[in-house]
C-alpha positions as CSV (number, residue, x, y, z in Angstrom):
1,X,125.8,153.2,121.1
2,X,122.6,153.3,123.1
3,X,119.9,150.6,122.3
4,X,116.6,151.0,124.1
5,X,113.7,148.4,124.0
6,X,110.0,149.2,124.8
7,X,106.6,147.7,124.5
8,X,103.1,148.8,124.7
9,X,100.2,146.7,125.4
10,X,96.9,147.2,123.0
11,X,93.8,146.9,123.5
12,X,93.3,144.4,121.3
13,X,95.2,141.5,123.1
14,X,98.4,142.3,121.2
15,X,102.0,143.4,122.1
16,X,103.9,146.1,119.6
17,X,108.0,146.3,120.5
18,X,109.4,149.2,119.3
19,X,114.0,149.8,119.0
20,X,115.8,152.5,119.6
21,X,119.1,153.2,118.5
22,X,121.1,156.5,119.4
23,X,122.8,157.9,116.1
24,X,125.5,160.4,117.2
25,X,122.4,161.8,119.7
26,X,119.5,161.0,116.9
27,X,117.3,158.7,117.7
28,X,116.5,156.0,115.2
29,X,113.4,154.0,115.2
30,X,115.7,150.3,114.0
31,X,112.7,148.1,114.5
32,X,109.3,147.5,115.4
33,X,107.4,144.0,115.6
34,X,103.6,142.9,116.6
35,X,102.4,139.6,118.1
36,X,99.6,138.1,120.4
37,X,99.9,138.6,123.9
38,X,99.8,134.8,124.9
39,X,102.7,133.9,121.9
40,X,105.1,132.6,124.8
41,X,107.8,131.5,121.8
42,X,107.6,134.8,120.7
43,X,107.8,136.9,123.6
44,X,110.8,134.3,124.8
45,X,112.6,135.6,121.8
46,X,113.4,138.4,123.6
47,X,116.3,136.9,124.4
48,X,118.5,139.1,126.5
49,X,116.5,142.6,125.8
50,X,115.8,145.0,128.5
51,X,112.3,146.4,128.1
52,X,110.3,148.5,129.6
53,X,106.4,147.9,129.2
54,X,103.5,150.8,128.9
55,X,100.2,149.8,129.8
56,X,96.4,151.2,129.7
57,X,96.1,153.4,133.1
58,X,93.2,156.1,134.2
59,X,95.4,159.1,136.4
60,X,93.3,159.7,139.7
61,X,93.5,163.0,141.9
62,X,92.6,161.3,145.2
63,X,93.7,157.8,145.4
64,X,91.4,155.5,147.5
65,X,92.4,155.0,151.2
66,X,90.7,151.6,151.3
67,X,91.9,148.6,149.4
68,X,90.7,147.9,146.2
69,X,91.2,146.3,143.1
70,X,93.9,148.8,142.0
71,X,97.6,149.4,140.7
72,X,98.8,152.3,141.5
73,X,101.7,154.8,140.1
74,X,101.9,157.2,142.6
75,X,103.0,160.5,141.0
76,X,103.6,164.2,142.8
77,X,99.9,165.4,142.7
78,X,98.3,163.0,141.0
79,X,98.2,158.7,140.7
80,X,97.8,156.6,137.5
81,X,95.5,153.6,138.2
82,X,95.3,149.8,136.8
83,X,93.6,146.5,137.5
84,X,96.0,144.6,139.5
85,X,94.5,141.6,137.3
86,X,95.9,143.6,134.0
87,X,99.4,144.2,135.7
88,X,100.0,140.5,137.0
89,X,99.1,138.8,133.4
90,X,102.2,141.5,132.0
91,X,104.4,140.8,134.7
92,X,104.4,137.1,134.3
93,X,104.3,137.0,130.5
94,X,107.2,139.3,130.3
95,X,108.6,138.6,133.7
96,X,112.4,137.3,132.3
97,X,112.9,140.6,130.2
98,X,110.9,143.4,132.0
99,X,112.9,146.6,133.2
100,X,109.4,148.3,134.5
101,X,105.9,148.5,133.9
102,X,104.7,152.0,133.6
103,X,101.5,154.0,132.0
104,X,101.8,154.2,128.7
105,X,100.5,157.8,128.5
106,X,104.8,157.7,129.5
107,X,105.5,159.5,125.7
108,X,103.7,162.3,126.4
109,X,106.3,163.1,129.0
110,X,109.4,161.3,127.7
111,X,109.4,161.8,124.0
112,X,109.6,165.5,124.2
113,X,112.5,165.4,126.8
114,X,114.5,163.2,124.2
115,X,113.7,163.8,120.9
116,X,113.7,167.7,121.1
117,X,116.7,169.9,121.8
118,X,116.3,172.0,124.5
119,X,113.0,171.4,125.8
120,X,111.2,172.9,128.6
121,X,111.3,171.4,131.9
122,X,108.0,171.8,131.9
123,X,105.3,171.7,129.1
124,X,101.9,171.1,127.5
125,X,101.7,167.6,125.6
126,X,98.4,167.1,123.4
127,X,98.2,164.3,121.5
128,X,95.2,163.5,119.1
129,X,94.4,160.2,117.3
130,X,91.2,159.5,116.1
131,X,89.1,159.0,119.0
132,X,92.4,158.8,121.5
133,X,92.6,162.1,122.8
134,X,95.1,162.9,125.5
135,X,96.8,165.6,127.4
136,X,99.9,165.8,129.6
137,X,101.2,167.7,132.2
138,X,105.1,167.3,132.7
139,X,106.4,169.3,135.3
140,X,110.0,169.7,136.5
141,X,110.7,167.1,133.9
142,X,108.1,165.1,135.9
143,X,104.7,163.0,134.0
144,X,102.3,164.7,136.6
145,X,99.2,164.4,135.4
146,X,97.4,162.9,132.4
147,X,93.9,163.8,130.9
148,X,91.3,162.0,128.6
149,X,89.4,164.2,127.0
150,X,86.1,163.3,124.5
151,X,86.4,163.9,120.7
152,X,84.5,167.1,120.9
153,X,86.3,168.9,123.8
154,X,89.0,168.3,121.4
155,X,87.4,170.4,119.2
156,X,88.1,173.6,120.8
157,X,92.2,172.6,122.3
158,X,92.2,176.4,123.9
159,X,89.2,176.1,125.6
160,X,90.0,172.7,127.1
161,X,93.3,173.7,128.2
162,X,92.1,176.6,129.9
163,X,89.7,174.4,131.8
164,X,92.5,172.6,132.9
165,X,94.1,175.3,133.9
166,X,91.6,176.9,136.4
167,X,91.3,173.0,137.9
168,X,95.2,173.1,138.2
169,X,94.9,176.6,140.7
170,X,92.4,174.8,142.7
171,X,94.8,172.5,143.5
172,X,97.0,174.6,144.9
173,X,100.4,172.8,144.0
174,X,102.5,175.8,144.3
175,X,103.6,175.4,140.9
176,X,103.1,177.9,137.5
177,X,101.2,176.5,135.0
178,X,103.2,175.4,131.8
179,X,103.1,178.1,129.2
180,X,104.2,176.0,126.4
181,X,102.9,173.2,124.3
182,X,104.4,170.2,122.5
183,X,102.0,168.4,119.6
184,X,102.7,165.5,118.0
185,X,103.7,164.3,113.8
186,X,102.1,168.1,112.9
187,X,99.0,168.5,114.7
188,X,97.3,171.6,113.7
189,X,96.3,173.6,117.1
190,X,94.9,176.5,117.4
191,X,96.9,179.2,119.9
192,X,96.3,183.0,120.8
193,X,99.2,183.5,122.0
194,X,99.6,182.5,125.6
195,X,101.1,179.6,124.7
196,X,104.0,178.5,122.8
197,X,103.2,175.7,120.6
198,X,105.8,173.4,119.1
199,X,105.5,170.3,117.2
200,X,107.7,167.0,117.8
201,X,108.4,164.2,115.0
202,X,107.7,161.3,117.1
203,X,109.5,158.6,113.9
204,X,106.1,156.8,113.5
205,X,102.5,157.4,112.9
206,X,101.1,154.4,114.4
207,X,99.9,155.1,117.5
208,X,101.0,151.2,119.5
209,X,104.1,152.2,118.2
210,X,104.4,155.9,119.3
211,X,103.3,154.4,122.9
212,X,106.3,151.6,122.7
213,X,109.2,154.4,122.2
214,X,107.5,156.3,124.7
215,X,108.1,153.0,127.2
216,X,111.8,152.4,125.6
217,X,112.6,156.2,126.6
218,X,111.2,155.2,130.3
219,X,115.3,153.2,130.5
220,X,116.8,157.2,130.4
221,X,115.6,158.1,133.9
222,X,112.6,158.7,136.1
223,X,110.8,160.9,134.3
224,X,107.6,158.7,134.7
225,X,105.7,156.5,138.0
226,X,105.9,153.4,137.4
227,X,103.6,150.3,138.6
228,X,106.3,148.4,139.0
229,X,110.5,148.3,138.2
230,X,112.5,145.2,137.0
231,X,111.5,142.0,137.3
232,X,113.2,139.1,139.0
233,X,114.3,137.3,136.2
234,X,115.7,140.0,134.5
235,X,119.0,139.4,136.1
236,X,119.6,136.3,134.3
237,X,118.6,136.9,130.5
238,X,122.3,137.3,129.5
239,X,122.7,133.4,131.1
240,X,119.3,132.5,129.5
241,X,121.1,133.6,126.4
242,X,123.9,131.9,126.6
243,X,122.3,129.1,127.1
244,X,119.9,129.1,124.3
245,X,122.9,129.8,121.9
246,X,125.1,126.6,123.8
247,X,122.2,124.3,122.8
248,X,121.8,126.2,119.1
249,X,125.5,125.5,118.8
250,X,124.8,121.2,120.0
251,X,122.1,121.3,117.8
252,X,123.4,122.5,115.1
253,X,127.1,121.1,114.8
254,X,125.4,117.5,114.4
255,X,123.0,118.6,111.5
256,X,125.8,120.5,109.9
257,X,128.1,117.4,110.5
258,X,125.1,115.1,108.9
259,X,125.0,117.3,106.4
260,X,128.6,117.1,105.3
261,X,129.2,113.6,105.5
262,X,125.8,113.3,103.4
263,X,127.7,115.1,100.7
264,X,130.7,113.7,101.0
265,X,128.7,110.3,101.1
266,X,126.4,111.3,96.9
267,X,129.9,112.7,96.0
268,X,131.5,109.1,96.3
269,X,127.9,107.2,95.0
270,X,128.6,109.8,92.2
271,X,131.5,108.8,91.5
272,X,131.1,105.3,92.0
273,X,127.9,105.4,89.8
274,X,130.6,107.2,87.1
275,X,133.3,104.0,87.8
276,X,130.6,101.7,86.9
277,X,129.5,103.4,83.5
278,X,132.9,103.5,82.3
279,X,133.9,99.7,83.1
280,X,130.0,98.8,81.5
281,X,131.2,100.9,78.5
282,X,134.8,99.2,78.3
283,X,133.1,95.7,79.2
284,X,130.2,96.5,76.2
285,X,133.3,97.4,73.6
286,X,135.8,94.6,74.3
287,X,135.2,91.0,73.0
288,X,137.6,89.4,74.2
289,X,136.3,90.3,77.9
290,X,133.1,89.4,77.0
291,X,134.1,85.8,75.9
292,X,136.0,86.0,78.9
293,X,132.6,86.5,81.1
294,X,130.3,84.0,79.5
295,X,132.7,81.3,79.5
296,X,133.2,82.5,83.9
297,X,129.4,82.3,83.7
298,X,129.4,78.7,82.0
299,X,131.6,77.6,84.4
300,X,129.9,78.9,87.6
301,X,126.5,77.8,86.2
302,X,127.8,74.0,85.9
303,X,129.8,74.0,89.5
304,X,126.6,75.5,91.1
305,X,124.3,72.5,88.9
306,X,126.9,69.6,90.3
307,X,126.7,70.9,93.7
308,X,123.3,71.1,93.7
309,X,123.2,67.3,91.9
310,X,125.5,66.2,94.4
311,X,123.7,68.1,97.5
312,X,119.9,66.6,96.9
313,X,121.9,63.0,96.2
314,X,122.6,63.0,99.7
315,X,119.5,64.5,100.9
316,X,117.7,62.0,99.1
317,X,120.1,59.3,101.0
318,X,119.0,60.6,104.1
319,X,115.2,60.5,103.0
320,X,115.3,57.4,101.9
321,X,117.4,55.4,104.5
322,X,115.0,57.6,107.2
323,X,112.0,56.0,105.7
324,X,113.3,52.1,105.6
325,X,114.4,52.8,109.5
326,X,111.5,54.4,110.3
327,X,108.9,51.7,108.6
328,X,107.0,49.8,111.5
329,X,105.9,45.9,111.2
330,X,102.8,45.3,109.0
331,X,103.3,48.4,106.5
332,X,104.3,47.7,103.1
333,X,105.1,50.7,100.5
334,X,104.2,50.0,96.6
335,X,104.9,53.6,95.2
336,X,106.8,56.7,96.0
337,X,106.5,59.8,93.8
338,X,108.1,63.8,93.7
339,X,107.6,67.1,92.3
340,X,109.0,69.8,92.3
341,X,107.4,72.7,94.4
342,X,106.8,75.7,92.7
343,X,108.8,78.5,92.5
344,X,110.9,77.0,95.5
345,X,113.9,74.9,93.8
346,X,115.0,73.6,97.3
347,X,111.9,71.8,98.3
348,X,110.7,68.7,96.5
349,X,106.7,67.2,97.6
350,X,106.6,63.0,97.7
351,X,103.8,61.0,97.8
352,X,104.0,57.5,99.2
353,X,101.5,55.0,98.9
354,X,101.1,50.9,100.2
355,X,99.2,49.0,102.6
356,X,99.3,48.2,106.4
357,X,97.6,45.7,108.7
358,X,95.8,48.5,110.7
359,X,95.2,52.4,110.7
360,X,97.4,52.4,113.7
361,X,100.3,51.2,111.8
362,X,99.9,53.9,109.5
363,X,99.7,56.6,112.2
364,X,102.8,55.5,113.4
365,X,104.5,55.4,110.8
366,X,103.1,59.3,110.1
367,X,104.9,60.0,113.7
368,X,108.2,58.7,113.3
369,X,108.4,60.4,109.3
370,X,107.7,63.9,110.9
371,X,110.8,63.7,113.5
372,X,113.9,64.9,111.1
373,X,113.8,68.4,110.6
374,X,114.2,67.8,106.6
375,X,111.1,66.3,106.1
376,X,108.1,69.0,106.7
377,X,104.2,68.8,106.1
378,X,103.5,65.4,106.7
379,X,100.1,64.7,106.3
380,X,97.9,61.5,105.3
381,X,96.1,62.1,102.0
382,X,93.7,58.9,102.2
383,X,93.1,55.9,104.2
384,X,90.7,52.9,102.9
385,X,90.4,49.3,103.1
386,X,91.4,46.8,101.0
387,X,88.0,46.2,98.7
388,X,90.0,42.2,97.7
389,X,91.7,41.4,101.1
390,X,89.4,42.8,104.2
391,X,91.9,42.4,106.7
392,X,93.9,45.4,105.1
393,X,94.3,48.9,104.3
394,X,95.3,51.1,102.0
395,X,97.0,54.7,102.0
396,X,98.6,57.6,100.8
397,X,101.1,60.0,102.5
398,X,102.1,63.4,101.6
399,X,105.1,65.1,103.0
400,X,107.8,67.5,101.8
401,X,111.4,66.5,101.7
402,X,113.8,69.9,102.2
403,X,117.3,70.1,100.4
């Protein structure tokens, strides 16, 4: 089955893709879609389509011999005309999926050729929108000539036609002048006769999109100039989408993956969670399994309390025998005392107090208690003379023995 792509660029800074699809020869309109010209993730979604792009053009009789600031479609008799500016920004936002960039007056031409059975080689196309009012010459199966015409020359169709028709003998082209006419989605035109007027269903009403399948029909042949044919990257949008679908495939198998072992992993907290309930419930209704638990409890409670006993007995060994080895000449102790610190059942704070010869004795004596790492925070709390015997001094010591 035939599937053609085409795009037409509006004035309004957006692009409108229309899909063709060939139906046992219909042609089905299977998509259309509308986005900003600079939305590069959209237009990149393209993927590996072929399209071919209309865009706004002016047809010229006489093409300018000197360079200028012009695109040209060079035609049989007459030339359709773009800013080279307008052309380049298409052909670099589109350049991986662009099959040719051509006027996109190109329905006039190409949807009568395809969507009507037997049509004339050559023919009349008027199409009238609003304030877009256009007229085609096709001849020899050929776009030839394309012209703009106000809203009130529109008015009177067989007056305008036959002022287009005395221009075309000026020209002297050597070729008849078309006798028939092709309107577009029921126009109403007036006719006396001369010509034969038929009407085409062009399968939308909007006019982007009726200029998009006239672009997608530009893939059947050369039936319209073009400013320019495929692009250079073109040739690699099947790799491009190969590639994209290779990483989709890397990306994805991890999440997926994640995403099973995530379920597998609340399936078995699940069940777990279920495990639990039931032994709580058999546990909650079974008294003799209860006694049996209080009495483990008991037990673990009093071997933790004797280790513990039997743990800060030798800590306090170490303390003490630390302190008697570490006592310089000249300082006495009178008192030692201990808390507990609070909410920290593995630290106990001592206070020592007595009396020393000198204030250097004491400092000393400060020095040598802060060396083991199990005693922490050692810090004089006072440090006054004797008031009976001069010749000494008192103090007080703080530090904090770790179990």
């Amino acid at each position: 089955m035939k599937k053609f792509s085409g795009i037409a660029a509006t004035p309004d800074g957006f692009y409108v893709s229309a899909t063709l699809n060939d139906a046992g020869g219909n042609w089905k309109l299977t998509g259309t879609s509308k986005w900003q010209i600079y939305n590069k993730q959209k237009s990149a979604l393209l993927l590996d389509k072929s399209v071919c792009l209309g865009i706004e053009s002016k047809w010229v009789r006489t093409f300018p011999k000197e360079s200028g600031p012009w695109c040209s479609a060079s035609g049989e008799y007459f030339t359709a005309c773009t800013q080279p500016a307008h052309h380049q920004l298409h052909a670099e936002i589109l350049d991986n999926n662009i099959n040719g960039i051509f006027p996109d007056d190109a329905f006039l031409c190409t949807l009568p050729l395809n969507l009507l059975k037997d049509p004339e080689d050559s023919f009349i196309s008027v199409y009238q929108k609003e304030n877009d009012c256009r007229i085609g010459i096709t001849l020899n199966r050929k776009l030839t000539a394309v012209f703009h015409a106000s809203q009130s020359d529109f008015s009177n169709l067989q007056y305008l036609v036959a002022r287009i028709e005395r221009y075309w003998i000026t020209l002297n082209t050597g070729m008849p002048f078309p006798d028939t006419i092709y309107t577009f989605n029921r126009q109403k035109i007036f006719s006396d006769g001369q010509f034969s007027v038929r009407s085409i269903n062009t399968l939308s009403e909007d006019p982007s999109v009726i200029k998009a399948i006239g672009a997608a029909f530009c893939h059947t042949g050369n039936n319209v100039p073009a400013f320019s044919g495929p692009s250079s990257g073109i040739k690699f949008r099947k790799i491009r989408k190969a590639a994209l679908i290779t990483s989709l495939i890397l990306v994805a198998v991890p999440l997926i993956s994640f995403a099973v072992l995530f379920s597998l992993n609340q399936s078995t907290i699940s069940r777990v969670k279920k495990c639990k309930a039931d032994y709580n419930n058999i546990i909650a209704n079974n008294t003799e399994i209860k006694e049996l638990l209080k009495s483990g409890e008991s037990l673990a409670k009093k071997h933790i309390r004797l280790q513990r006993i039997a743990t800060n007995q030798t800590d306090w060994g170490r303390f003490l025998y630390h302190l008697g080895s570490s006592r310089p000449d000249g300082l006495f102790f009178e008192r030692l005392g201990s808390e507990p610190m609070p909410g920290d059942a593995e630290k106990v704070r001592i206070a020592l107090s007595g009396w020393a010869g000198s204030e250097t004795i004491v400092t000393e004596m400060i020095k040598k208690l802060s060396v083991p790492g199990f005693i922490t925070n050692v810090s004089l709390s006072s440090l006054e003379r004797d008031e009976k015997q001069k010749d000494y001094c008192r103090f007080k010591v703080i530090c904090t023995l770790n179990f």
